[in-house]
C-alpha positions in Angstrom: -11.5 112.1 -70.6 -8.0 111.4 -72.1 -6.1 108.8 -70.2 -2.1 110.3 -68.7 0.3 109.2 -71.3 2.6 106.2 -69.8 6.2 107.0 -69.8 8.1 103.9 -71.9 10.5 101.9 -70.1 14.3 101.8 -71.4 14.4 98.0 -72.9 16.5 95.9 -70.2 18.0 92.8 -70.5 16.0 90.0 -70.7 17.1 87.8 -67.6 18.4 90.0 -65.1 20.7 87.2 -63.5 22.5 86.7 -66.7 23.4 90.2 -66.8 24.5 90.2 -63.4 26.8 86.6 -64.5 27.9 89.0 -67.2 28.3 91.8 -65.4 30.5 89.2 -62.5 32.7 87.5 -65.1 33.9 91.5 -66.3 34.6 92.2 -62.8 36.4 88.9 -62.0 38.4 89.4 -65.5 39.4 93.4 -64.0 40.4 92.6 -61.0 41.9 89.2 -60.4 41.7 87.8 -56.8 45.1 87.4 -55.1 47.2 84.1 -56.1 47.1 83.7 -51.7 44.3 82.4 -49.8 43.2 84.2 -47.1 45.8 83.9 -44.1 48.0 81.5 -46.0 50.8 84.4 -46.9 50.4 84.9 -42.9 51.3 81.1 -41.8 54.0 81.3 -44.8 56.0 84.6 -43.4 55.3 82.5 -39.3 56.9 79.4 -40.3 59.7 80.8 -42.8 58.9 78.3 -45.3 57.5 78.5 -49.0 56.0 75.0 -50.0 55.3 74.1 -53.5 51.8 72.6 -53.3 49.5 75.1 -52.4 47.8 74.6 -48.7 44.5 75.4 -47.4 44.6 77.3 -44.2 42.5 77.3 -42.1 41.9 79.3 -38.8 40.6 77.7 -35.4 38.3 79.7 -33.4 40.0 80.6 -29.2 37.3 77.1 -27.9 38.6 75.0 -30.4 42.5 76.0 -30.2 42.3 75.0 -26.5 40.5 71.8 -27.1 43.4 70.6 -29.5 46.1 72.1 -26.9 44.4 70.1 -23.6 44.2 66.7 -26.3 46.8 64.1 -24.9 47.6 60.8 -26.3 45.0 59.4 -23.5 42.4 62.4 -23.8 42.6 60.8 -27.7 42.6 57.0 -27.1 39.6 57.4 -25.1 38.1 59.8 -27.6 38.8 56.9 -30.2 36.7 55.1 -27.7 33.5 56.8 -27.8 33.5 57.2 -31.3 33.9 53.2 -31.9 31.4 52.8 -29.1 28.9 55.3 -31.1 29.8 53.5 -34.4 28.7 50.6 -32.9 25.6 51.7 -31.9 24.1 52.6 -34.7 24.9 49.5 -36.5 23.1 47.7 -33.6 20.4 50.2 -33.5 19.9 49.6 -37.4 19.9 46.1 -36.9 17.4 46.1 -34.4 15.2 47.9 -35.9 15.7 45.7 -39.3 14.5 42.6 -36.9 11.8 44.6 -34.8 10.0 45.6 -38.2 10.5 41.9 -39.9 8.7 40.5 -36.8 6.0 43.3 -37.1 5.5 42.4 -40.7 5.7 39.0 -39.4 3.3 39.0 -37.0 0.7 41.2 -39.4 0.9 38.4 -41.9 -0.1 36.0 -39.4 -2.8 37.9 -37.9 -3.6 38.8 -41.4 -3.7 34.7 -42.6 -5.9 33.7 -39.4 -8.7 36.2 -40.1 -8.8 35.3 -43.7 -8.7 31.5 -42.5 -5.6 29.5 -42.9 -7.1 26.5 -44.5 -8.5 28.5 -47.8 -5.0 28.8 -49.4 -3.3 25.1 -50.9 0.3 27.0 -50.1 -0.3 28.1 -46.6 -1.8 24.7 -46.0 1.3 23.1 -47.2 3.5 25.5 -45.6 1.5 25.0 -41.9 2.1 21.2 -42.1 5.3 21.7 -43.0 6.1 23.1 -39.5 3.8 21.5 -37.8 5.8 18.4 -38.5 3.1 16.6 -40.9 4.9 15.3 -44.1 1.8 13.8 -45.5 
């Protein structure tokens, strides 16, 4: 039996995303994109004014333009509120939680020095008559 003859494959490039980075920076060097960000030439042509620095424009959607219309200087001071109030919080909560895993760790090392029996060890002797009140 004589085996079907295998058609060669044309020789490619060896890493097919540098080719394509190649093949990118060609495209990007052809066609330039616009000196204008998307919408900015828009706002410009709206306002009638050409600023020197160039601006990032950036386009609300409909629910959040009428959250920023309905904002008033209380709306705000109260918003400023809540976002103290969560601020604070979280330091609290990580506080907390600081103090609720030292007295776990605490509390383990305790446990942990009665069952291996607190008068084995010179230090914890030392240490236990120490707050106890004995200065012998």
């Amino acid at each position: 039996m004589s085996r079907p003859e295998r058609r060669a494959t044309p020789p490619g490039p060896a890493c097919r995303r540098a080719a394509l980075d190649a093949l990118g920076q060609e495209v990007g060097r052809a066609l330039p994109p616009p000196a204008d960000g998307l919408g900015e030439s828009l706002v410009r042509r709206a306002h009638g004014d050409e600023p020197e620095e160039d601006r990032l424009v950036v386009r609300f959607g409909t629910e959040w333009r009428s959250f920023i219309r309905r904002q008033n200087p209380d709306r705000l001071a109260a918003l400023d509120e809540l976002i103290d109030a969560r601020i604070e919080h979280r330091a609290l909560a990580r506080f907390y939680r600081r103090v609720r895993n030292a007295a776990v760790a605490v509390t383990l090392a305790g446990f942990a020095l009665a069952q291996f029996g607190i008068d084995r060890l010179p230090v914890v002797r030392q240490v236990w008559r120490l707050l106890r009140g004995d200065l012998r």
